[in-house]
N, C-alpha and C positions, 0 to 999 in steps of 0.2 A: 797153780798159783802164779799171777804175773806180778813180776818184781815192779817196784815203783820205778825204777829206772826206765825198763820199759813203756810205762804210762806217760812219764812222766820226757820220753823221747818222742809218744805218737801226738801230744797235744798242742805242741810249737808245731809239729810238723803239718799237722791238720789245720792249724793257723796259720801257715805259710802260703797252704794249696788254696785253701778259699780266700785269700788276696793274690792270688797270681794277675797276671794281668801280662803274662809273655804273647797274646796273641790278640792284645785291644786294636792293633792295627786293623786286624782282620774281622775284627768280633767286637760283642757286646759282653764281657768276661761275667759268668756270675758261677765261680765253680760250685758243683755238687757232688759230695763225698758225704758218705760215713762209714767211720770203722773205731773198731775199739781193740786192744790187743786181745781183749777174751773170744772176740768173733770165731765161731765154728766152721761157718758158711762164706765162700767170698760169691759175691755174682761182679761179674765182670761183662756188661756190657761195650754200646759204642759211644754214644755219646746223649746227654740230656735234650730231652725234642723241647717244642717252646712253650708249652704249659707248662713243662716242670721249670726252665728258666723263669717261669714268672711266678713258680709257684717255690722253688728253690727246695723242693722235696723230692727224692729220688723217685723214679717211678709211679710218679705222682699224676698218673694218664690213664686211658686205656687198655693201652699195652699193660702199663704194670698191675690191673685187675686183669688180664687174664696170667700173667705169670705167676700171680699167688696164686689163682684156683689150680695151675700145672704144678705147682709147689706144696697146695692145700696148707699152705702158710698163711695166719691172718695180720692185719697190720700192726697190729700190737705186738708180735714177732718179729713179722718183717722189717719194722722201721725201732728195732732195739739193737743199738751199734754193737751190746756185747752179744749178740746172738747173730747177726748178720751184717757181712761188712757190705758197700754196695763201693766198686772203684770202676766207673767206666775208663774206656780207652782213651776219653776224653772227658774231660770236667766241664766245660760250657758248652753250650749250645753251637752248633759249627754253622746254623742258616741254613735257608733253607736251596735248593738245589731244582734241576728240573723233576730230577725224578724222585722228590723227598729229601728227607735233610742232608746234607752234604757229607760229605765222609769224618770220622773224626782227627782232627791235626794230629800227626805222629808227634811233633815237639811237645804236646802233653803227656803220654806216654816216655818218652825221653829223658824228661824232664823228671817225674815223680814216681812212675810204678815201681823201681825197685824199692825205691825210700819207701813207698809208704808200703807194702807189702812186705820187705825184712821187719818190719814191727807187729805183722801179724803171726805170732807163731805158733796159735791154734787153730788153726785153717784144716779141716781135715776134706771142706770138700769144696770145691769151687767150680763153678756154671760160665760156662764162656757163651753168651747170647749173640749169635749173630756172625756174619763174618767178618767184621773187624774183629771183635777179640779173640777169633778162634786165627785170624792172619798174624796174630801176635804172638799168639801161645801154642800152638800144635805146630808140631813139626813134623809139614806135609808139605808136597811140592805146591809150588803157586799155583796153578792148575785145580789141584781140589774143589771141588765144589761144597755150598757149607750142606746140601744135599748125603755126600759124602761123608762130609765130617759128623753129621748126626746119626747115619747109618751105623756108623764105624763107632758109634757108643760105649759100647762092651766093652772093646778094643782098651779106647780113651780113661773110662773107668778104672782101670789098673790102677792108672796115677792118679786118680780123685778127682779126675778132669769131667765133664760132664757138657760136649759141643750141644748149644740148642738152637733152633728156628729163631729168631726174633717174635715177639706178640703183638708186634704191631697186628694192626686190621688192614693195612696194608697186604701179610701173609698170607690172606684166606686162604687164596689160591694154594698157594703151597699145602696148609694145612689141611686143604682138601685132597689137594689131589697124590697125602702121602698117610693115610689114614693108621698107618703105623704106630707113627709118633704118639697119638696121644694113645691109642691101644695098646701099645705095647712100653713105648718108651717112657712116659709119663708116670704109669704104677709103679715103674723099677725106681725110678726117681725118688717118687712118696716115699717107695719102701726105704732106700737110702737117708731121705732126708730124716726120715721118722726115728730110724739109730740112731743118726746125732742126738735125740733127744733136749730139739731146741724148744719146746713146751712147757 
């Protein structure tokens, strides 16, 4: 049972994050978040690519249709705040970069992840996508590769942590050339997520 106070502390705060605007110098601000205190699930990616900034829907690309099918989560799930919260490392769009989008501003991070995470206090499992969020939250030396950090799943698991590849289509390669992941790592996943019983 979440107390009103609770609710009633994530809703100012969730109105604060989506008028941010600490990085218009640098950027086009359109943050994207959702979360609800009842949330079970956190996915913690890097940052919104430019469809979703124009589309202001989390995972609202290609990437984020193959991370439902690795989650066999549909979007009626997916995009229900009390059942899944989504808080990237960064809330807007960081631009785009030579090699893909550009990293996401740590002053976002800085700025919001504890606040708005001490409001989630049903979180029983959370997805760190990608190596920004996993350079954020595991504590491994800098050197790790996110290679590594997805290996080392089991590991991470303990604490409900859950390091994953990104879905970008940029990945294939990776996702080819590590056939594990989805053979192996991806059913543990289901089976995990299927406990929570977010259906």
């Amino acid at each position: 049972m979440i107390s009103a106070d609770r609710k009633n502390n994530l809703v100012p705060l969730l109105e604060q994050v989506r008028a941010c605007t600490l990085c218009k110098a640098q950027l086009d601000p359109r943050p994207v978040i959702q979360a609800s205190p009842e949330a079970r699930l956190l996915i913690i990616g890097q940052a919104p690519g430019s469809k979703v900034h124009r589309s202001g829907i989390p995972w609202d690309d290609m990437s984020g249709d193959r991370l439902r099918q690795w989650l066999n989560l549909d979007k009626e799930i997916f995009y229900n705040p009390q059942k899944v919260a989504i808080v990237p490392a960064a809330f807007c769009y960081p631009g785009k970069g030579k090699q893909g989008d550009l990293p996401p501003p740590k002053l976002c991070f800085d700025t919001w992840h504890k606040r708005v995470l001490a409001e989630l206090p049903n979180i029983e499992l959370t997805l760190l996508i990608g190596q920004y969020a996993q350079a954020l939250y595991l504590n491994t030396p800098s050197k790790t590769s996110l290679t590594e950090n997805v290996a080392n799943f089991a590991y991470y698991n303990k604490q409900a942590l859950w390091p994953l590849p990104h879905p970008s289509p940029r990945n294939r390669h990776w996702i080819a050339n590590n056939p594990w992941f989805e053979q192996s790592l991806v059913p543990q996943l289901q089976n995990a997520l299927a406990k929570l019983a977010l259906s």
